[in-house]
N, C-alpha and C positions, 0 to 999 in steps of 0.2 A: 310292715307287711309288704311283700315284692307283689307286682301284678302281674299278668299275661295279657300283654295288650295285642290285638288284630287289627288291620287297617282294613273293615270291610269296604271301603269307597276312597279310591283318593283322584277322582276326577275330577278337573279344579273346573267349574259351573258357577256360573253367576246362581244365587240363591233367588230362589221368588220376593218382590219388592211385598206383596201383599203379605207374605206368612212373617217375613223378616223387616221390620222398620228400621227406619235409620241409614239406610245402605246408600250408595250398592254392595253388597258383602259380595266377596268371591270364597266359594266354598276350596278347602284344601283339603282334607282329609277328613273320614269318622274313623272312628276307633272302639273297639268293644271292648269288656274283659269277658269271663263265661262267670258263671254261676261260681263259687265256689267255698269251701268249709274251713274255717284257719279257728285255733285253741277251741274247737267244741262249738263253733259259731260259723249258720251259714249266711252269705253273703249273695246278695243276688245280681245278677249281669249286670253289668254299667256301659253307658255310650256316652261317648264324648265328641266333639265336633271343632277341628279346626279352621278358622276360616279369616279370610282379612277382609275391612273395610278399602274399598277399591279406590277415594278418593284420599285418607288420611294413609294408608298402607299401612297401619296398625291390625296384626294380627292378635287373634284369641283362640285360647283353651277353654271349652268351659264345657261342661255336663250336660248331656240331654233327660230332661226328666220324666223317667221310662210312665211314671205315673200321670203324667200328663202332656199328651202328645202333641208337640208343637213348643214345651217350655224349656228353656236354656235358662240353666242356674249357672252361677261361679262357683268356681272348684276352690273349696276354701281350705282343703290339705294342700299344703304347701308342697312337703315331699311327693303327694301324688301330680299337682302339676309340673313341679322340676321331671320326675319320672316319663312323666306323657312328652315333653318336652324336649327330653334326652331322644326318648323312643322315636320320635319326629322327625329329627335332626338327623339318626342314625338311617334313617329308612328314604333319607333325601326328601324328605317334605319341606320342612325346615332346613336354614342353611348354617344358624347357629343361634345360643339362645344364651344370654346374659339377663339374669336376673327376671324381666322381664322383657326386654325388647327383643323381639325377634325379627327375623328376616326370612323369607319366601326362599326357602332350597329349587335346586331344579334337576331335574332327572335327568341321569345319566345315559 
């Protein structure tokens, strides 16, 4: 299944230490898909949040879960992370992404 992803935010913002442990994260981008129906099945809007740990510079993909506000899962489709990950890269978020290690793009 192909997605439509949107970057509704790519403001790079220190995240709140209080909502997000572990950090400091630097947020990089969210991403949505819409709502949508694939072989007779519908599927409902998804958010995703890219963002790096600011002292290890490890960045992440990972899902925001619409059902519960404030919860970040991992994205365990593999093809939907390479996807998100392409989308990233192409949109200048990301600068290029092997496997998993990425690298922080920067705007044109």
């Amino acid at each position: 299944m192909s997605y439509d992803f949107l970057i509704v935010n790519d403001v790079q913002q220190i995240l709140p230490p209080n909502k997000f442990g572990g950090g400091p994260w630097l947020h990089l981008a969210t991403v949505t898909t819409p709502p949508r129906s694939f072989a007779g099945k519908t599927y409902p809007a998804r958010e995703f949040i890219c963002f790096k740990h600011k002292l290890t510079h490890k960045t992440y993909i990972e899902e925001v879960d619409l059902s519960s506000p404030g919860y970040i899962k991992r994205i365990e489709d593999e093809s939907l992370w390479r996807d998100l990950a392409e989308f990233l890269t192409n949109k200048s978020v990301l600068a290029f992404a092997s496997g998993k290690e990425i690298k922080v793009g920067t705007k044109k």
